[in-house]
C-alpha positions as semicolon CSV with decimal commas, in nm:
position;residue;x (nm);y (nm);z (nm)
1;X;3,630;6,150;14,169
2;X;3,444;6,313;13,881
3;X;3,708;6,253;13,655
4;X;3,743;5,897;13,741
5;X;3,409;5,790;13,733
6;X;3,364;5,969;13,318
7;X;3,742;5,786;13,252
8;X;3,612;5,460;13,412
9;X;3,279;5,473;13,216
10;X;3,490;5,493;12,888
11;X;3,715;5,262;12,939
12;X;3,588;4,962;13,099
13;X;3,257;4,743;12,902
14;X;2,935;4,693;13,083
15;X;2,978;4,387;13,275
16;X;2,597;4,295;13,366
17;X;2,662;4,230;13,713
18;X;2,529;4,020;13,917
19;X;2,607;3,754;13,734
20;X;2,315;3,473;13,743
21;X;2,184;3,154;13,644
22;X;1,824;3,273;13,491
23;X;1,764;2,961;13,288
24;X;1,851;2,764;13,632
25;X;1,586;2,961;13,827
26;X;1,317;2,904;13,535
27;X;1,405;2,540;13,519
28;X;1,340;2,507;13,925
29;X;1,101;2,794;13,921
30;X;1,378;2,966;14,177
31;X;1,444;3,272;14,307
32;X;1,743;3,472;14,101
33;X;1,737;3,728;14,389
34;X;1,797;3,491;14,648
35;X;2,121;3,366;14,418
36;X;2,206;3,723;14,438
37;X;2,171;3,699;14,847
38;X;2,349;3,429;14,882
39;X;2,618;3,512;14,664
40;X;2,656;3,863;14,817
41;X;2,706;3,664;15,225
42;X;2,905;3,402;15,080
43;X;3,183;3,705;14,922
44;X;3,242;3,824;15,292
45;X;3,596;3,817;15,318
46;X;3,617;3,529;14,998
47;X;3,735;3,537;14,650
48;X;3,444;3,575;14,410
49;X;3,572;3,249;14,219
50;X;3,509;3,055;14,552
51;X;3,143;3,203;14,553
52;X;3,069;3,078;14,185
53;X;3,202;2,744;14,325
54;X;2,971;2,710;14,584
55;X;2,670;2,869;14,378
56;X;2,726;2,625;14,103
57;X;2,755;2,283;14,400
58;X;2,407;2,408;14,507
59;X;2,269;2,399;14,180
60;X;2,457;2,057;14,097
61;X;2,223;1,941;14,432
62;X;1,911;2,088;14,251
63;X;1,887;2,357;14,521
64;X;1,579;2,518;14,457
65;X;1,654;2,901;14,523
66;X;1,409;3,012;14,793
67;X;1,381;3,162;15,125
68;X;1,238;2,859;15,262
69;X;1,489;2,648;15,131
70;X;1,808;2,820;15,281
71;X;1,692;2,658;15,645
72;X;1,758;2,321;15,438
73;X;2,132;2,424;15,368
74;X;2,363;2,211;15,610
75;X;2,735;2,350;15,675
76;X;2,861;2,099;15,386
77;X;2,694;2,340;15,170
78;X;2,897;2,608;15,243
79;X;3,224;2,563;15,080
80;X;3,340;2,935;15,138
81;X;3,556;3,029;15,400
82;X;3,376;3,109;15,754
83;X;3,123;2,881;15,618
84;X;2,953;2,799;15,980
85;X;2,896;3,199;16,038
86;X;2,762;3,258;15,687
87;X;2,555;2,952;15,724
88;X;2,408;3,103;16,055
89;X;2,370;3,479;15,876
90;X;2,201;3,296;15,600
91;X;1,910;3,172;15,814
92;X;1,865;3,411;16,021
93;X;1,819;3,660;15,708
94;X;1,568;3,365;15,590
95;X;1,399;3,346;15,898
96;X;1,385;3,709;15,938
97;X;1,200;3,796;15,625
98;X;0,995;3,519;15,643
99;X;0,851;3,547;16,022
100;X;0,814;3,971;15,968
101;X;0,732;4,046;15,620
102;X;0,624;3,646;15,478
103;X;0,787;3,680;15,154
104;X;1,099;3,840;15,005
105;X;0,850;4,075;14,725
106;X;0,686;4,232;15,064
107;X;1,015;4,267;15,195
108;X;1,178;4,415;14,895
109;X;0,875;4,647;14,837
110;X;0,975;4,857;15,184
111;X;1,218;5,237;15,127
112;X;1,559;5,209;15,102
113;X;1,633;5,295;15,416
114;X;1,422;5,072;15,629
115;X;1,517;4,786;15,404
116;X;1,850;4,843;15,499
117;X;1,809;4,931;15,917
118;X;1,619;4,552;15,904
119;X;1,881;4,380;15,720
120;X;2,149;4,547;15,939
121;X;1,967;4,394;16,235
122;X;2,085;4,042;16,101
123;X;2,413;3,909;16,255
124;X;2,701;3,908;16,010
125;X;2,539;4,125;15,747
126;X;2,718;4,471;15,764
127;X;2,665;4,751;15,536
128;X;2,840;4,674;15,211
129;X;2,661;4,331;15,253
130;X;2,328;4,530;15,308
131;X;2,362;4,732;15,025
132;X;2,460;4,469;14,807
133;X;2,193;4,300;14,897
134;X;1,978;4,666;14,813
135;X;2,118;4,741;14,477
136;X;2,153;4,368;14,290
137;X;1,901;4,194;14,456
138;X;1,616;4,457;14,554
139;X;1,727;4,647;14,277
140;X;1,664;4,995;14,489
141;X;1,948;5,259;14,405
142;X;2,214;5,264;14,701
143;X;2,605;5,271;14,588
144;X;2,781;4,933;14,729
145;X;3,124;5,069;14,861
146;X;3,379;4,752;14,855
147;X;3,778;4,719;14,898
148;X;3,787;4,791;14,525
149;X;3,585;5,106;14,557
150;X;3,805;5,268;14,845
151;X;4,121;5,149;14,657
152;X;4,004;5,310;14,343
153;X;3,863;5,661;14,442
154;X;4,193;5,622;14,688
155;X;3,990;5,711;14,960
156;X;3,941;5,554;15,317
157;X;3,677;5,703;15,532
158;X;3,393;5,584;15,669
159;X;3,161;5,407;15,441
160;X;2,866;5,609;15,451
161;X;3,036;5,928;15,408
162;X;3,221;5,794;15,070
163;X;2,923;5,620;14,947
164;X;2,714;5,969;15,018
165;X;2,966;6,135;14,837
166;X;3,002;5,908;14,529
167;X;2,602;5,919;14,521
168;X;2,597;6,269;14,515
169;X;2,844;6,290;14,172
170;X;2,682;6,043;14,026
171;X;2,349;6,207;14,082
172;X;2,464;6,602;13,994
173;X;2,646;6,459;13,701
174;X;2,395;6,232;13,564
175;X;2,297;6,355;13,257
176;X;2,672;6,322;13,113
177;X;2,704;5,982;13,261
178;X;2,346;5,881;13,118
179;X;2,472;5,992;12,778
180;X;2,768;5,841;12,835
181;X;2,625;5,487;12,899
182;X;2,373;5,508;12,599
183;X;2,623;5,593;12,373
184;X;2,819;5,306;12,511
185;X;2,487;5,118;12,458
186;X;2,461;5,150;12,076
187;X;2,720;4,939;12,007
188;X;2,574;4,636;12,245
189;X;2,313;4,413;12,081
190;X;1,977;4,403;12,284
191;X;1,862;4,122;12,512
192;X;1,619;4,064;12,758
193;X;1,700;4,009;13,093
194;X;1,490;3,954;13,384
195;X;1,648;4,234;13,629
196;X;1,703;4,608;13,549
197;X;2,014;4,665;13,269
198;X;2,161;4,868;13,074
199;X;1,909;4,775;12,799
200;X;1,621;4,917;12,996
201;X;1,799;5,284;12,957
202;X;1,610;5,297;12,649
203;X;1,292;5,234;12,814
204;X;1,042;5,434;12,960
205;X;1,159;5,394;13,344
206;X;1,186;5,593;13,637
207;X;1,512;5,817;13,766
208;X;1,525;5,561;14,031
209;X;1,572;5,273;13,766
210;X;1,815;5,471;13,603
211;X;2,039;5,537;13,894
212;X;1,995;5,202;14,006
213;X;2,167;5,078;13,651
214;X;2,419;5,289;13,673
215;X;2,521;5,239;14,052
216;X;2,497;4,812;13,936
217;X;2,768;4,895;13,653
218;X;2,978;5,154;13,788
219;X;3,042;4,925;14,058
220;X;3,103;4,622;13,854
221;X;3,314;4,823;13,630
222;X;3,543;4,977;13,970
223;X;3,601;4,628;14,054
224;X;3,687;4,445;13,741
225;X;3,946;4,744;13,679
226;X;4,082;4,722;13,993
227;X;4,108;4,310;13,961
228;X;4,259;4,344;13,610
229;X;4,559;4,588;13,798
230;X;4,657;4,332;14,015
């Protein structure tokens, strides 16, 4: 797994994931991280092409990305498949936050782990949803283990015991992988985005950041290898 994860790194570009609208959510004064919600219920079961679809009919509506918003969504929002039981996880997630914690910043601003027991208490969110959720939205450091992942590492167990173990390489290896990404890095012109980068490996941040940038684009990179092999 080592091995894979240092030939992966070389290999594939950074891919920025998740891919977002920023200049839409300035516009509307939005929410990108409830784009990144959305997006990551909608891609249960769904091609990620559909998802974009969908994202970009909401915006052509002027859908204002907030919590309070979603309970405005009606099922011919929903253009992805199992549309009525997204549309049900998506306001009960809305209405969850809201009712216990007010606001998505108090939410996100809980540990990992209890972030991720609350969310699993929400109908139709399991835990690569959660996690998703975790890593691109909350931007807290927790591996996402999808199809593509098990596929790649060619391993099948249970989730938490791959993700533990892919956690754990990245973490006792991650001085060579941190090298590896900022030499990667000095061929990439800077920019400023609003949510935690590659860019930001130059900065000051914590080990936490860091892993968290590095979990976002090893995971982007497993599955844009694995989609360019099909």
């Amino acid at each position: 797994m080592y091995e894979s994860i240092i030939n992966l790194i070389k290999e594939i570009d950074f891919q920025f994931w998740w891919p977002v609208d920023i200049n839409y959510h300035n516009k509307n004064k939005g929410d990108w991280r409830i784009e990144v919600i959305i997006g990551a219920i909608l891609t249960q079961n769904t091609k990620w092409n559909l998802v974009e679809k969908n994202i970009e009919y909401l915006k052509s509506k002027n859908f204002i990305f907030r919590l309070e918003n979603i309970n405005n969504l009606s099922i011919n929002d929903i253009k992805a498949p199992f549309r009525l039981r997204k549309l049900e996880t998506l306001k009960s997630l809305s209405n969850y936050i809201l009712e216990n914690y007010e606001n998505i910043d108090n939410f996100s601003k809980l540990e990992i782990n209890k972030i991720r027991k609350e969310l699993l208490k929400i109908k139709g969110i399991g835990k690569e949803t959660s996690d998703a959720i975790i890593l691109y939205s909350f931007e807290k450091p927790i591996f996402v283990v999808d199809y593509y992942t098990k596929i790649f590492f060619n391993r099948f167990e249970e989730y938490d015991k791959l993700r533990i173990e892919i956690e754990k390489i990245i973490n006792d290896n991650f001085n060579e992988i941190y090298k590896l990404f900022l030499d990667k890095l000095k061929n990439i012109e800077n920019k400023n985005l609003p949510f935690l980068s590659v860019y930001d490996l130059n900065k000051n941040i914590s080990y936490e950041e860091k892993l968290t940038i590095i979990y976002k684009e090893l995971h982007a990179m497993i599955d844009i290898k694995m989609k360019n092999l099909k």
